[in-house]
KEVEX-61014 format. One record per residue: x, y, z of N, C-alpha, C, O, CB in turn. Coordinates in steps of 0.1 Angstrom, whole numbers. Glycine has a CB too. Example, Ala and Ser with C-alpha at 12.3 -4.5 7.8 and 13.67 -1.06 7.14 Angstrom:
   n_east   n_north    n_up   ca_east   ca_north   ca_up   c_east   c_north    c_up   o_east   o_north    o_up   cb_east   cb_north   cb_up
      132       -57      78       123        -45      78      132       -33      78      142       -33      85       113        -45      90
      128       -22      71       137        -11      71      129         0      79      134        11      80       141         -6      57
***
This chain:
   n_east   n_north    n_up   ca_east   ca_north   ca_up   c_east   c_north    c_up   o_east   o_north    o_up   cb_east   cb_north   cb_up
        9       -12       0         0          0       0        9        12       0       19        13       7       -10          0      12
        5        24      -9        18         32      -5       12        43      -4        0        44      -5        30         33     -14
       21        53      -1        18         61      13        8        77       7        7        82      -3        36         65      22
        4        78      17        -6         89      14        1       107       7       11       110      13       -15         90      30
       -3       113       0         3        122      -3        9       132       6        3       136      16        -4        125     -11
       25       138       2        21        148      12       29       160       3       35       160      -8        27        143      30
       28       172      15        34        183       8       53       186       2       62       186      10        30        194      19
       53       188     -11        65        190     -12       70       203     -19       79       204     -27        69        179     -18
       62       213     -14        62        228     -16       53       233     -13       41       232     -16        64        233     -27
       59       243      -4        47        251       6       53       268      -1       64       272      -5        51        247      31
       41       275       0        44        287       0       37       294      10       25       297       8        43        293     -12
       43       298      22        32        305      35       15       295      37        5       299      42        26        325      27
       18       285      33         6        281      37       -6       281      25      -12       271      21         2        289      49
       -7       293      20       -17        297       4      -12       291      -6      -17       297     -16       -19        313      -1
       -1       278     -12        -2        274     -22        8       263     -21       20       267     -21        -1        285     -32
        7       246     -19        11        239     -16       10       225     -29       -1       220     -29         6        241      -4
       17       222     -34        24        210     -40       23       195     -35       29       191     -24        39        214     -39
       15       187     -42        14        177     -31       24       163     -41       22       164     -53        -7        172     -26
       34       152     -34        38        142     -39       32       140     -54       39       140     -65        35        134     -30
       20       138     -52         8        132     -62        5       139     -72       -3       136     -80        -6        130     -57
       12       154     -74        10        167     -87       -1       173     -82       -5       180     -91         5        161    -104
      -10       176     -68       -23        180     -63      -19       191     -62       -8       191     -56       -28        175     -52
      -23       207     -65       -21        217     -58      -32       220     -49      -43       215     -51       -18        227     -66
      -29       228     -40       -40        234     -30      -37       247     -34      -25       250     -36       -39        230     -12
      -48       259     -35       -42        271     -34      -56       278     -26      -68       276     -30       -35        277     -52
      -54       285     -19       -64        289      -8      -67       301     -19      -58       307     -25       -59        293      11
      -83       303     -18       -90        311     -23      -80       323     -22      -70       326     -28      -104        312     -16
      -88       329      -9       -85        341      -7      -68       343      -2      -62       334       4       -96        347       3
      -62       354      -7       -48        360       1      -52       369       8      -60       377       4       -36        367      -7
      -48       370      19       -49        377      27      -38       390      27      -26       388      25       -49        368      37
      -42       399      29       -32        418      23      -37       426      36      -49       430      39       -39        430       2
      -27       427      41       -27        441      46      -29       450      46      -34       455      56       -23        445      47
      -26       456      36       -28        472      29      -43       469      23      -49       460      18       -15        476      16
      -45       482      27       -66        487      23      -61       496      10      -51       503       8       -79        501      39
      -74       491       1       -76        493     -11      -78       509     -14      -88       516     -13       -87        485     -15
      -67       513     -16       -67        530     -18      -81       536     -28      -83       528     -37       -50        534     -29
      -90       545     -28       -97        549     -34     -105       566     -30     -116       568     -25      -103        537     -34
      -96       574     -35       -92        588     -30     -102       596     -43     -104       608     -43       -72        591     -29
     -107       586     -54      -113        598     -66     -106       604     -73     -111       612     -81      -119        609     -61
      -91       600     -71       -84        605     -76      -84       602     -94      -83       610    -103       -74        602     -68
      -85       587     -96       -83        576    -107      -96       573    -108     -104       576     -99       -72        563    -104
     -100       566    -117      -110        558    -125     -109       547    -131     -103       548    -141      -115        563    -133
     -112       534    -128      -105        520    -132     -115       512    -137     -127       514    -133       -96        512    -121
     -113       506    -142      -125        495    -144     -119       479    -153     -108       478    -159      -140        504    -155
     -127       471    -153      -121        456    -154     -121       454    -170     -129       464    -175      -131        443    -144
     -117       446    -181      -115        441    -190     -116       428    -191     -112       422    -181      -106        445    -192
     -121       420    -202      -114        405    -204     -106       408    -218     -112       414    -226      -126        392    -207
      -96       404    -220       -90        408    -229      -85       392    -236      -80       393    -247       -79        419    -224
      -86       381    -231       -88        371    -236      -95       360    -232      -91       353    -223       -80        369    -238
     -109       358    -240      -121        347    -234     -115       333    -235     -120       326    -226      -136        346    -245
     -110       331    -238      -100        319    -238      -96       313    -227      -98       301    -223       -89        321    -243
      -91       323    -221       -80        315    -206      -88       325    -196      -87       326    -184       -56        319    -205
      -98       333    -205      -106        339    -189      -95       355    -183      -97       363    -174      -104        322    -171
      -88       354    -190       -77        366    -186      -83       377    -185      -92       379    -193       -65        370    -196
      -81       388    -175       -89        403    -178      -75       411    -171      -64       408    -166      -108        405    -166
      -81       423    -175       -69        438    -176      -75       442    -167      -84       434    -164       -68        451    -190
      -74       453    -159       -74        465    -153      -73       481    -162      -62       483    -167       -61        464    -144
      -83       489    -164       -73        505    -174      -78       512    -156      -87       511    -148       -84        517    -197
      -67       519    -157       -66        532    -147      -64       550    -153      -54       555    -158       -50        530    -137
      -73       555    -152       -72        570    -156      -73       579    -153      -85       579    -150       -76        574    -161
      -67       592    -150       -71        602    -142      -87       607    -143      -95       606    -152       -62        613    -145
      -87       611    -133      -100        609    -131     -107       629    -137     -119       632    -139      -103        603    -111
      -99       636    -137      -100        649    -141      -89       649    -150      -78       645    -149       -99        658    -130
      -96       658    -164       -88        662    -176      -91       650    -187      -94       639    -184       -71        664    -172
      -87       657    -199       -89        647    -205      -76       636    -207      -66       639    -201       -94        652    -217
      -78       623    -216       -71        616    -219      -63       613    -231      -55       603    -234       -75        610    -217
      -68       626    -238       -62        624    -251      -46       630    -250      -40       639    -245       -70        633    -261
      -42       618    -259       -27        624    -258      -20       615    -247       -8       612    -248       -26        643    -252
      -26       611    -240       -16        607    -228       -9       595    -227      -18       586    -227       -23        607    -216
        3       590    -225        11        577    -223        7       567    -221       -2       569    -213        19        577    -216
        8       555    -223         4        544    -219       15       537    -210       26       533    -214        -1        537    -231
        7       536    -197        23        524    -188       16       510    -186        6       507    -179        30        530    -167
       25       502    -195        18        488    -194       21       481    -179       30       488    -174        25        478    -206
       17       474    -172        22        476    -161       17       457    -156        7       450    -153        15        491    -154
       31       454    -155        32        437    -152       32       433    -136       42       428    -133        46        431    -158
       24       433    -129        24        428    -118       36       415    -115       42       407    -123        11        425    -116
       38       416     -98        49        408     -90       43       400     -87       31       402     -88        57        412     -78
       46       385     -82        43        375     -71       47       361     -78       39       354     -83        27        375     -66
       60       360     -79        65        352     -83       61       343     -89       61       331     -85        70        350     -78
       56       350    -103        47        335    -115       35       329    -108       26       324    -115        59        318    -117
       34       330     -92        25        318     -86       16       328     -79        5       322     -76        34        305     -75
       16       340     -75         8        347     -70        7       361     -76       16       368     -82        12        346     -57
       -3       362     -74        -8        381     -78      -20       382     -86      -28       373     -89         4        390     -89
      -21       395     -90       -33        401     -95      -33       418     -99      -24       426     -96       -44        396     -84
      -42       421    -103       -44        435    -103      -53       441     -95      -55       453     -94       -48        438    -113
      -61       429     -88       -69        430     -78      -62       430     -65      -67       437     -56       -78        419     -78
      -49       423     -62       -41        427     -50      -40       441     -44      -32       448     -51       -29        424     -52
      -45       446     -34       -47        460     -28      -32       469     -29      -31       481     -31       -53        457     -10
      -22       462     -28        -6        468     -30       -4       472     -46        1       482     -50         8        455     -24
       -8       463     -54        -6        464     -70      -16       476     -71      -12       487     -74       -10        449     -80
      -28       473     -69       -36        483     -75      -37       495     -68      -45       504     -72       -48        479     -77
      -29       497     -56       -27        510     -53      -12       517     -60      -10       529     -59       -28        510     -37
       -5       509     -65         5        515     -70        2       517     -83       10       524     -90        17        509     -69
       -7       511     -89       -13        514    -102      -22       529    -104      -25       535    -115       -21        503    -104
      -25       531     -93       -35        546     -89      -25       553     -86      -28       565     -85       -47        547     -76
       -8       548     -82        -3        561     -77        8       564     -90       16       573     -90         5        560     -61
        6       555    -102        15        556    -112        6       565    -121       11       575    -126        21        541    -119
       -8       562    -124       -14        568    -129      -16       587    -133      -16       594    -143       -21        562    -125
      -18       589    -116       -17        603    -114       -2       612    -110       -1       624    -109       -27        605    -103
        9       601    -109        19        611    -106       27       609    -124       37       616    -128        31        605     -88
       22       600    -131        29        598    -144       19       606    -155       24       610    -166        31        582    -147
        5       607    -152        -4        616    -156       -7       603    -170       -8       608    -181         2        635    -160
       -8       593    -168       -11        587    -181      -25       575    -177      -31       575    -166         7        578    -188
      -25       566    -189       -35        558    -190      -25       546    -181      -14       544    -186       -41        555    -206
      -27       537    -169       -23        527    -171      -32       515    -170      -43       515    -167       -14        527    -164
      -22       502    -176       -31        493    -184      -27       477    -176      -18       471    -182       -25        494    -204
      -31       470    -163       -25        463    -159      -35       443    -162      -45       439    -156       -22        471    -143
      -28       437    -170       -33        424    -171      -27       417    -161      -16       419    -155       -31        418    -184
      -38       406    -159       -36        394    -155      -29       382    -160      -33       378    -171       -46        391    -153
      -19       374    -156       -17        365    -168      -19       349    -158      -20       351    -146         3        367    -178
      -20       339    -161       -20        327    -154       -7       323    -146        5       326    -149       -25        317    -163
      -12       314    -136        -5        314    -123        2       300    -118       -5       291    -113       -15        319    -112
       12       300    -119        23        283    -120       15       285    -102        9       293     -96        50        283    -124
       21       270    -101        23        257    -111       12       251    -117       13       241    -124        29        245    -103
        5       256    -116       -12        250    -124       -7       252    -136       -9       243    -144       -30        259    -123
        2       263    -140         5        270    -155       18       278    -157       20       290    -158        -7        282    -158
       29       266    -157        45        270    -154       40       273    -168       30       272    -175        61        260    -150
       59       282    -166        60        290    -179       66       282    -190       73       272    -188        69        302    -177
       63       287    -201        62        303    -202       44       307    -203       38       314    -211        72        309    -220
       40       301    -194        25        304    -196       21       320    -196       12       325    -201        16        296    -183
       32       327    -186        28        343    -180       32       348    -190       22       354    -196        34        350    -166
       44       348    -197        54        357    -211       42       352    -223       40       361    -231        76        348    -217
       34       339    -225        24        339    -232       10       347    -235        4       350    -245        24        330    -230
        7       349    -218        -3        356    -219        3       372    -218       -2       382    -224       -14        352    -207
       14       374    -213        17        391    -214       18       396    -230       15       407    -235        35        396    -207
       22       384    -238        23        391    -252       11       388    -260       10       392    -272        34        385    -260
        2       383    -254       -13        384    -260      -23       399    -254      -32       404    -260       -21        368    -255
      -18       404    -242       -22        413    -235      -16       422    -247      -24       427    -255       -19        413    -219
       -3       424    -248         0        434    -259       -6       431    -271       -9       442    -277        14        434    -261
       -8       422    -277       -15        423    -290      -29       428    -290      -34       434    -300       -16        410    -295
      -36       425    -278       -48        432    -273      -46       445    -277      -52       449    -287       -50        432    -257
      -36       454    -269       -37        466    -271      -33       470    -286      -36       482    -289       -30        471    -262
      -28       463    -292       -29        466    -308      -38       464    -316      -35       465    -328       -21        460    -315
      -48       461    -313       -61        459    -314      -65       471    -311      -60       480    -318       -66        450    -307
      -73       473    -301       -75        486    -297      -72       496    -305      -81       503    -310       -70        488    -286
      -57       498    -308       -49        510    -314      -57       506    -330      -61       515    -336       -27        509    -311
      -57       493    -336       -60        497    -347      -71       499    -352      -74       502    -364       -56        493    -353
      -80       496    -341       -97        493    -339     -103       486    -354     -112       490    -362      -107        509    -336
      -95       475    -353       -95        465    -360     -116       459    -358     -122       455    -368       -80        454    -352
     -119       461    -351      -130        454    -338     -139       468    -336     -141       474    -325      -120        448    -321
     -142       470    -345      -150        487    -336     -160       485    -323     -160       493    -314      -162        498    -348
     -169       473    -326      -172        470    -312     -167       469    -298     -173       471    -287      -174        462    -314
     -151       466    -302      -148        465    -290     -134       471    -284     -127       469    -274      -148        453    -288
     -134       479    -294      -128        493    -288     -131       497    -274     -143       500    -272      -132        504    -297
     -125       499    -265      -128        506    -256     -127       522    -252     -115       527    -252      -125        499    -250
     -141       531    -248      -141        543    -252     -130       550    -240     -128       562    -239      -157        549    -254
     -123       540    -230      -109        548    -223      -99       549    -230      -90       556    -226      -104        541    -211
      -99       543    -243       -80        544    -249      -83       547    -261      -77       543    -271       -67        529    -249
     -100       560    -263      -103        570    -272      -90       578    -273      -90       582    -262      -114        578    -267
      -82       581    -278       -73        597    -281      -60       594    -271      -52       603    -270       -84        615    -273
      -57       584    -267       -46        575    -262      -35       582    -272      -36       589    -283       -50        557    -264
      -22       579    -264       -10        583    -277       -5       570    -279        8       569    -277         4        594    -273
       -9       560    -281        -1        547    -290       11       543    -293       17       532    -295        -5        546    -300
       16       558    -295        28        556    -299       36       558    -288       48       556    -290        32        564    -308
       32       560    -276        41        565    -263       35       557    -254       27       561    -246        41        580    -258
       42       539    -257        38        529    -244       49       522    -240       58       517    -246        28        517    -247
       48       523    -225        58        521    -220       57       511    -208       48       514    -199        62        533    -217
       63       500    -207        61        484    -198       69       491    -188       79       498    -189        68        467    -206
       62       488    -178        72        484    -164       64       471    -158       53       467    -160        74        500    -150
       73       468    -150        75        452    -147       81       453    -137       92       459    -136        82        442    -156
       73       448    -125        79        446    -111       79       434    -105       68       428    -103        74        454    -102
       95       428    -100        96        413     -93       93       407    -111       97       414    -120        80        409     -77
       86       397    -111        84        386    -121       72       392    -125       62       385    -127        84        370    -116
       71       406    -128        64        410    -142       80       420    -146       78       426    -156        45        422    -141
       91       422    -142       100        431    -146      107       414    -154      111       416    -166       110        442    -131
      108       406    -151       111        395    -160      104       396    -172      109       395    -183       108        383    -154
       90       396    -168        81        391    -183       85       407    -195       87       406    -207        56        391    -177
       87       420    -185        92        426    -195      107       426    -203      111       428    -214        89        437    -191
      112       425    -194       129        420    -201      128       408    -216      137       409    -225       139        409    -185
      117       397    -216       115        389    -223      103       401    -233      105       400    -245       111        374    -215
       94       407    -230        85        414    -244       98       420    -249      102       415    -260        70        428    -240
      104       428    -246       114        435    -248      119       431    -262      120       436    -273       123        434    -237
      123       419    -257       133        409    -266      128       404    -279      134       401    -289       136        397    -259
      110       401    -271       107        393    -281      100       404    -293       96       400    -304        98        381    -274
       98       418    -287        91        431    -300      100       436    -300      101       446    -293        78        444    -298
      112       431    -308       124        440    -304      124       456    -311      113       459    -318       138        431    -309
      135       467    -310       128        479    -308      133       479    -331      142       475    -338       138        494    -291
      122       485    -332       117        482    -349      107       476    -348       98       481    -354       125        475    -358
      105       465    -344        95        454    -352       83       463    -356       86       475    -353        89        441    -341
       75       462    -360        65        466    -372       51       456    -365       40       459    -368        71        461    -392
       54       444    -354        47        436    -355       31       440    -340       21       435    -336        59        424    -354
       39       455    -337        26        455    -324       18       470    -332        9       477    -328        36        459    -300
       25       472    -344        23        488    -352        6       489    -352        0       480    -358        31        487    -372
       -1       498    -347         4        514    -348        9       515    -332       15       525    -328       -11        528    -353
        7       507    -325        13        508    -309       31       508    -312       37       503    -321         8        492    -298
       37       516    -300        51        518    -302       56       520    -288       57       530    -280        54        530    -311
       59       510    -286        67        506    -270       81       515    -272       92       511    -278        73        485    -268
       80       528    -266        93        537    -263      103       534    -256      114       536    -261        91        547    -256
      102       526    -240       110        521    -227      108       508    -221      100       501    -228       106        530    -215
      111       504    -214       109        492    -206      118       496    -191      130       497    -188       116        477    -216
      106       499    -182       116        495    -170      112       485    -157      101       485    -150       120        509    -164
      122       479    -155       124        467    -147      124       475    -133      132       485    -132       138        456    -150
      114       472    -121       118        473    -109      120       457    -104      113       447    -103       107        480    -101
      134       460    -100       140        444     -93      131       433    -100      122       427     -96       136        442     -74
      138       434    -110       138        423    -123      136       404    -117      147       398    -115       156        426    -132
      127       398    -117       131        382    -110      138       376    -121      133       371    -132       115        371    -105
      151       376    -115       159        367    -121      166       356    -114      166       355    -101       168        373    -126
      171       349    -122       179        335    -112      189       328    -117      188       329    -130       170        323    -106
      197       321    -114       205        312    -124      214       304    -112      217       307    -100       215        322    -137
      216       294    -117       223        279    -111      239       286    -105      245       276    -101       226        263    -128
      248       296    -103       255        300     -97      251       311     -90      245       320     -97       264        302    -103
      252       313     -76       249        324     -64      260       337     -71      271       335     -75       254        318     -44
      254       345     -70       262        361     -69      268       360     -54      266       353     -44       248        376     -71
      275       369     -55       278        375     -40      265       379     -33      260       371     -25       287        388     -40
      261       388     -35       249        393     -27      239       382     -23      230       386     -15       241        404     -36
      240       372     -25       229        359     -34      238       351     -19      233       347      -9       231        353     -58
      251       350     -21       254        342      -9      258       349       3      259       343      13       263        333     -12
      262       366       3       267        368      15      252       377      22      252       382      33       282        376      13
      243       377      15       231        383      21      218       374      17      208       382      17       229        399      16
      215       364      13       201        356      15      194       357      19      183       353      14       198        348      18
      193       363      32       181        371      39      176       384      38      184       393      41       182        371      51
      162       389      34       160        408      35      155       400      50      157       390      57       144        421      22
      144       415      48       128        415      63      126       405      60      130       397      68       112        425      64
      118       399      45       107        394      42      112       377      38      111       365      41        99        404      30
      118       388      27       123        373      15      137       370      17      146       377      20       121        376      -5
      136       356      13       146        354      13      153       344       1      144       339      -6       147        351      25
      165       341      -2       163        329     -11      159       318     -13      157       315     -24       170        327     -14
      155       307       0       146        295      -2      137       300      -4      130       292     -10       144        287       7
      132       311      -3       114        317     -13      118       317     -21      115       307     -28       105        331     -14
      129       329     -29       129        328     -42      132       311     -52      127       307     -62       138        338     -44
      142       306     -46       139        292     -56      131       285     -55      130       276     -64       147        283     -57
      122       283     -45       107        278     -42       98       282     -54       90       275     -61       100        284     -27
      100       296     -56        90        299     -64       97       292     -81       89       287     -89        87        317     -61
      107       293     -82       111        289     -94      110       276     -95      112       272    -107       121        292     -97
      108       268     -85       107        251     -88       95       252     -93       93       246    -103       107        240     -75
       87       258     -88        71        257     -90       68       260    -100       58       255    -105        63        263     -82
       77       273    -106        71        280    -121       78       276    -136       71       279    -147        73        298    -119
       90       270    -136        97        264    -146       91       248    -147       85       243    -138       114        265    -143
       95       242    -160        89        227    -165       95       221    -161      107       224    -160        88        221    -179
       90       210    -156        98        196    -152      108       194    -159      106       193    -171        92        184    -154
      121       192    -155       133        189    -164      140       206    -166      151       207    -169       127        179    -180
      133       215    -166       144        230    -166      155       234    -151      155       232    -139       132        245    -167
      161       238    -158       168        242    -142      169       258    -140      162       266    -146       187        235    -142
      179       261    -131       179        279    -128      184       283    -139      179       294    -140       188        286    -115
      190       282    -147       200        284    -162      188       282    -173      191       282    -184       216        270    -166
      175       281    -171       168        282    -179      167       300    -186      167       311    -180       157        276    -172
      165       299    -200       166        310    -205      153       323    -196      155       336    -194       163        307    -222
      144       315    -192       132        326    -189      140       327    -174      141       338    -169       112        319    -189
      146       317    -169       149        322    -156      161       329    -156      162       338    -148       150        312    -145
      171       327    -165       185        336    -167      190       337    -178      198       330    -184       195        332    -160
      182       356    -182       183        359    -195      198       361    -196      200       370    -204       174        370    -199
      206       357    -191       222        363    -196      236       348    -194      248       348    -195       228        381    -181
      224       338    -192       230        326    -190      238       323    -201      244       331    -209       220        315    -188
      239       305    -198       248        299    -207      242       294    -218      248       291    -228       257        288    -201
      222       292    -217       220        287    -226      206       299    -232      195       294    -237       218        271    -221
      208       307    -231       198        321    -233      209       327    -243      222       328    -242       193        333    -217
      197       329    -253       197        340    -267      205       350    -268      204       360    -260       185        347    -269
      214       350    -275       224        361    -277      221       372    -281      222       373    -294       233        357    -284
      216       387    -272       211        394    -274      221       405    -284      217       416    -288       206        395    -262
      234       401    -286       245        413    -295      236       422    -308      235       434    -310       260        403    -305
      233       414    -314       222        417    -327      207       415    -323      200       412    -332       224        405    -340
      202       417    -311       190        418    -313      189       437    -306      193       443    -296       181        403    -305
      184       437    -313       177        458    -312      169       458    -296      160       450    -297       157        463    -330
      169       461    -289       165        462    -277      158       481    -273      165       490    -269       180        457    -269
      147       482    -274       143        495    -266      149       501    -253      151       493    -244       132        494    -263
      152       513    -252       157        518    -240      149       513    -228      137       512    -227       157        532    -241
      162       508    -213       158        496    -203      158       506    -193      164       516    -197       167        482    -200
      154       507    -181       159        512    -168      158       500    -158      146       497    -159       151        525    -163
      163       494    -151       164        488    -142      169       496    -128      180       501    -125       171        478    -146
      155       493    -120       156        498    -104      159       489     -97      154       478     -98       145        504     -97
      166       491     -87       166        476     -80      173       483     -61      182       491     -61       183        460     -91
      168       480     -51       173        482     -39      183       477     -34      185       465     -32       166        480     -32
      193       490     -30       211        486     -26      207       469     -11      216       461      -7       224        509     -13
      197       469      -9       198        457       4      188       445      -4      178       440       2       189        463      24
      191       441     -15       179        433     -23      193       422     -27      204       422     -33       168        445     -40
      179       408     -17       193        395     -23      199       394     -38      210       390     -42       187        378     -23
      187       401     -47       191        403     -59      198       415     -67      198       417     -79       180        401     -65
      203       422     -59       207        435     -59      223       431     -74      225       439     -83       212        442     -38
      233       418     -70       240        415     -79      241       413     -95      249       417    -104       243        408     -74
      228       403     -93       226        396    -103      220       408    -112      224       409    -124       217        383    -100
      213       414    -109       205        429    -119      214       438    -121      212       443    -132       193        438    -111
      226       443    -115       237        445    -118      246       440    -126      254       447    -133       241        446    -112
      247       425    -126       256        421    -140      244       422    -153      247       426    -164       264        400    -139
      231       418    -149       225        421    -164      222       435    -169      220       438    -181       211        414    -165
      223       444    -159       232        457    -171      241       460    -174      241       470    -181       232        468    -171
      255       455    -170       267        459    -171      269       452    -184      276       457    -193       275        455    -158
      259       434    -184       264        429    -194      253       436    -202      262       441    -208       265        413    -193
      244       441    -208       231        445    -218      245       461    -221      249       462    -233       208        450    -207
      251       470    -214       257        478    -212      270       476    -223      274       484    -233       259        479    -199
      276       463    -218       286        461    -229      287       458    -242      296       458    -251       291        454    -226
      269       452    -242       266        448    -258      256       463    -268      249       461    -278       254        431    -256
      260       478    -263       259        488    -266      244       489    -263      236       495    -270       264        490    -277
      240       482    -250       221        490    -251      222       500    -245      232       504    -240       208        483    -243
      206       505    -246       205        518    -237      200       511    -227      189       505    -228       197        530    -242
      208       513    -216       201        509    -205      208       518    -191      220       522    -191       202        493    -204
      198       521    -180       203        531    -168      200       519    -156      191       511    -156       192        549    -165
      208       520    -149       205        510    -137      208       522    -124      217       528    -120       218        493    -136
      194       521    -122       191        528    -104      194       524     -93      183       522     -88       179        530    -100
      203       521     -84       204        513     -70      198       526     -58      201       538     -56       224        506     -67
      189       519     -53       186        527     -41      191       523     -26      187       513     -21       171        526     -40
      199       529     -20       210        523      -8      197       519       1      186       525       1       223        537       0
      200       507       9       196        511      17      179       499      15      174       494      25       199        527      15
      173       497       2       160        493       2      161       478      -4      169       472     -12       150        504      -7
      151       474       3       148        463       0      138       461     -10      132       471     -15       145        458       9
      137       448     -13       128        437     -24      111       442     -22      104       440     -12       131        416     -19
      109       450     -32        93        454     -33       88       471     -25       78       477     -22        83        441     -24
      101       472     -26       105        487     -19       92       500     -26       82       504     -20       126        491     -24
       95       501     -34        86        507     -42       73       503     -48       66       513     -49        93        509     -51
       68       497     -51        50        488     -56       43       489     -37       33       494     -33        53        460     -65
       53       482     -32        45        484     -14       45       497      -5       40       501       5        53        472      -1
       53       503     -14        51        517      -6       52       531     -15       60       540     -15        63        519       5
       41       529     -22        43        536     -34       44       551     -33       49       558     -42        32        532     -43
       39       554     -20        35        568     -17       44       575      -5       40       585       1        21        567     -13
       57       566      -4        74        570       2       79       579      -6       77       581     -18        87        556       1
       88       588       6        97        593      -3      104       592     -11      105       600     -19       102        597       0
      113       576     -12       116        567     -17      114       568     -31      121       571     -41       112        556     -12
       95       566     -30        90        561     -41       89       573     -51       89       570     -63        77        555     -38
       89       587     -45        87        598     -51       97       601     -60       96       605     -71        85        608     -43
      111       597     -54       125        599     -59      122       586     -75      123       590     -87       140        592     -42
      119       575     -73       123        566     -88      107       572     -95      105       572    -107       125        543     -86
       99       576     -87        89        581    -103       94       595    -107       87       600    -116        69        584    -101
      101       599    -105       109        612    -111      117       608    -118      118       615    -128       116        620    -103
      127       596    -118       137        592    -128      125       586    -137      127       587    -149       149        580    -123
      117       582    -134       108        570    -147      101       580    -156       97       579    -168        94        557    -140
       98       594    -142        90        610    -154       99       608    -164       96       601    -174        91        631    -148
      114       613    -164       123        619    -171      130       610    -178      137       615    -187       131        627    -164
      131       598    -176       128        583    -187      119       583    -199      122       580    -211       121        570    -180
      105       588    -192        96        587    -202       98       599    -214       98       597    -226        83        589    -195
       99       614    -204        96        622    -216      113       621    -221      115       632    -225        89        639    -214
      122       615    -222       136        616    -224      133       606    -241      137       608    -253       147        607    -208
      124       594    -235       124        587    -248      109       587    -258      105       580    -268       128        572    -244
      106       597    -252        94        600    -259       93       611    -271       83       618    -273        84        604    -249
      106       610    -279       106        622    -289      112       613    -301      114       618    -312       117        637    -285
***
């Protein structure tokens, strides 16, 4: 008789791995932080693909019009296995990007490992972008939606935080900067806050600091057991775009990058060699270190001084590459 199933990956209790391939994943997450709603913004829900059930978020100022105004695509964190746009921390930093960046932002959902390892999330983020090329070409006049009326199309810009700053590093790559293929939409920037990356050798920072407050590295490779295919390892290309066995980016055209990342973040190394190395192969890319902050520093406290300081570099990112 053999033996009854048991857990062989726990994440806090809300998403657990059983022997037998069983996931448990508890309804609700439980958040801390209360759902900001000041009147400031105006949001409302999307399905943007009936298929997998996927829906958007658009956020808009809620005074003035919208014509003209930027688009920030905006990739939610929770390592492949958790999140939403419904998470009270995401969608308050989506209300605080909106009105201090003065633009439309646009945040999807994509599906959630291990029910749906990757590249299930980089699958649905680049259908979310074809979505919006849609829209832009109102291909669909039905289903146009009358918020991204008078939109500037040509001025869209991804940021990606934790393992949505991954999924943008991979759109990046994969619309590289020319393609014709998301046209009349025109991705200007890409910027990574603390990019989820990983790979089968520890950085320094990776072994002489493994612990923040929160996270630490047995989370982070927990979460990558769970979100890569049976048989991939940390040197997987989605998990380490600068590996031994990831795409040689020399000849591929890349849009201007910013990568933020916090001077006390286990990953503080590894995001540092991937601009030094994107740097050497002539991209445009700026890497921000903030002394001193930790992992999610910015999305969880969006409304820090902190936070005031990198949406001022991401203003002057934007209108820098917006000509």
């Amino acid at each position: 008789m053999g033996s009854l199933p048991h857990v062989v990956e726990d994440c806090f209790g809300l998403l657990q791995l059983y022997s037998d391939g069983t996931i448990y994943r508890k309804p609700d997450v439980p958040c801390a932080t209360s759902i900001l709603d000041d009147d400031s913004v105006l949001y409302k829900d999307l399905l943007f693909d009936s298929k997998r059930n996927l829906c958007l978020r658009i956020y808009k100022p809620s005074s003035g019009s919208i014509k003209n105004l930027p688009i920030i695509f905006y990739l939610h964190g929770g390592g492949f296995c958790f999140g939403s746009f419904t998470f009270p921390h995401f969608h308050n930093f989506c209300v605080r990007i909106t009105t201090a960046l003065n633009a439309v932002v646009i945040a999807p959902d994509h599906r959630l490992a291990p029910e749906h390892q990757l590249p299930a999330a980089f699958d649905d983020a680049c259908l979310a972008m074809k979505w919006l090329k849609e829209q832009a070409m109102h291909e669909n006049v039905e289903n146009v939606d009358p918020w991204l009326t008078g939109v500037d199309f040509d001025r869209v810009f991804v940021l990606g935080d934790s393992s949505g700053g991954n999924l943008a590093h991979h759109l990046a790559v994969r619309f590289e900067a020319g393609s014709m293929e998301l046209a009349p939409v025109r991705v200007r920037g890409y910027v990574l806050v603390a990019p989820f990356f990983g790979g089968s050798v520890r950085t320094k920072s990776e072994q002489e600091h493994p612990c923040e407050a929160f996270w630490n590295l047995e989370m982070y490779d927990r979460f990558w057991r769970l979100s890569i295919p049976v048989g991939s390892t940390f040197d997987d290309p989605l998990v380490n775009p600068i590996g031994p066995y990831s795409q040689s980016l020399e000849n591929v055209p890349l849009d201007p990058i910013m990568v933020v990342v916090g001077g006390g973040e286990i990953l503080r190394d590894r995001l540092e060699d991937y601009a030094t190395r994107l740097k050497e192969l002539g991209k445009k890319i700026e890497f921000l270190e903030f002394e001193g902050q930790q992992h999610s520093f910015f999305t969880d406290h969006p409304f820090s001084e902190v936070a005031d300081e990198v949406i001022q570099h991401i203003r002057d990112f934007i209108i820098y590459n917006s000509n």
